[in-house]
N, C-alpha and C positions, 0 to 999 in steps of 0.2 A: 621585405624591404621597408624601412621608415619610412615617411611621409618625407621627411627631412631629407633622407641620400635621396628619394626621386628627384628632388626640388634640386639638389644637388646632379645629379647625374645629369637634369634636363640643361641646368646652362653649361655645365661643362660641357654639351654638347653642340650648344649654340655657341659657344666663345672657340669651340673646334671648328665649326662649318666656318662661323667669319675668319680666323685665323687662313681657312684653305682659299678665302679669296684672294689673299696677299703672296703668302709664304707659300713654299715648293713642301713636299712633301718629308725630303729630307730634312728640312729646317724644324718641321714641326716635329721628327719623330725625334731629333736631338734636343728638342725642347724638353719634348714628354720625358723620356729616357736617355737622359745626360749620358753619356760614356766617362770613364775616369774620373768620375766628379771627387771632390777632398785630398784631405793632406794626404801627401807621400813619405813615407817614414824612411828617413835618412837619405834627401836626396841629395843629387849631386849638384844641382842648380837651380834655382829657383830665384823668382822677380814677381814682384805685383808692381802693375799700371792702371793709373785710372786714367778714362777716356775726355773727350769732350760733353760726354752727355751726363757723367757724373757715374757711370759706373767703372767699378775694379775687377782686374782680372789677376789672381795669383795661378804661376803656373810652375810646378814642379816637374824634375827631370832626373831618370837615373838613368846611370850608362854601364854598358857592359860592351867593352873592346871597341869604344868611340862609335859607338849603336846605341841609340836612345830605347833602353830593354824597359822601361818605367817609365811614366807620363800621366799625371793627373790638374788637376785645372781645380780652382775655389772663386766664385764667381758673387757680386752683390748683384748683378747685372737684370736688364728683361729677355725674354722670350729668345732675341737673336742673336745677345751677346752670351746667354746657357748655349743654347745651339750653334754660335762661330767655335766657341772654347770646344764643348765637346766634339764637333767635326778636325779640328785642328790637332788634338790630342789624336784624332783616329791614323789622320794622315803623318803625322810624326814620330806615330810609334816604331819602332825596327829600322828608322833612316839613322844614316850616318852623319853626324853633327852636319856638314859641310852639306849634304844632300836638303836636310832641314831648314839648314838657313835660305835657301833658295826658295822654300816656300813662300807665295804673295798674297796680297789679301785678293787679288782676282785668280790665285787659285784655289782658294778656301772659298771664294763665293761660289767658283764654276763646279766644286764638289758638294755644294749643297742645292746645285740646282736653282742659283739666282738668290739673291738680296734685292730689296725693293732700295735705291737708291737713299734714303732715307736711315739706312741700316747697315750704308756699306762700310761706315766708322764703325761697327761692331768685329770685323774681318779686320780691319786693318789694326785694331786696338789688341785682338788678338796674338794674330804674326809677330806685332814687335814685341808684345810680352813675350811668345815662346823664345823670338831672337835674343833678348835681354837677357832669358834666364839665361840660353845654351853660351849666351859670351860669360856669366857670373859659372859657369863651370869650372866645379875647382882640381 
């Protein structure tokens, strides 16, 4: 191993431990590995929103028999708006339009195991993207 990935690996390591003083473990592991991240080719609805803190959420949608059978997310965002989008994407996958829309951003937070108050416009910026696209469904 370089000198360079040690040096590498060691803050990645440090910026992991402070990261678990805030975030659930959830939040961080949809950080690290996004679920459905990128474009969805030919979807059936799709919306991007940007937030108050200046980031975008794009959120694609395909259906099969008014069941969300597709679902991926394009994000400029940090750390808790990659992990609200990809958690969002997990719990919306195989719902029925109507079941999806009911999702809130306090139930997007309660399936990542807590938002530190300061994050919980990352959840809520989420939701209404997914809501916006499944209403631009054509």
């Amino acid at each position: 191993m370089s000198r360079e990935q040690e040096i590498f690996d060691d803050v990645e390591g440090l910026v992991l431990e402070d990261a678990r003083q805030t975030y659930s473990e959830q939040v961080i592991d949809h950080f690290m590995n996004p679920r459905n991240f990128g474009v969805l080719e030919n979807p059936d609805g799709f919306n991007a929103m940007s937030g108050i803190c200046g980031d975008t959420i794009g959120i694609y949608v395909g259906l099969d028999n008014e069941r969300i059978s597709r679902i991926s997310f394009v994000t400029n965002g940090c750390g808790p708006t990659i992990a609200c989008s990809s958690a969002l994407t997990c719990m919306a996958k195989d719902l029925a339009l109507k079941e999806a829309m009911k999702i809130t951003g306090q139930d997007l937070i309660k399936y990542l195991g807590g938002l530190p108050v300061e994050n919980t416009h990352c959840a809520d910026l989420a939701v209404n993207t997914l809501r916006s696209a499944l209403a631009k469904v054509s």
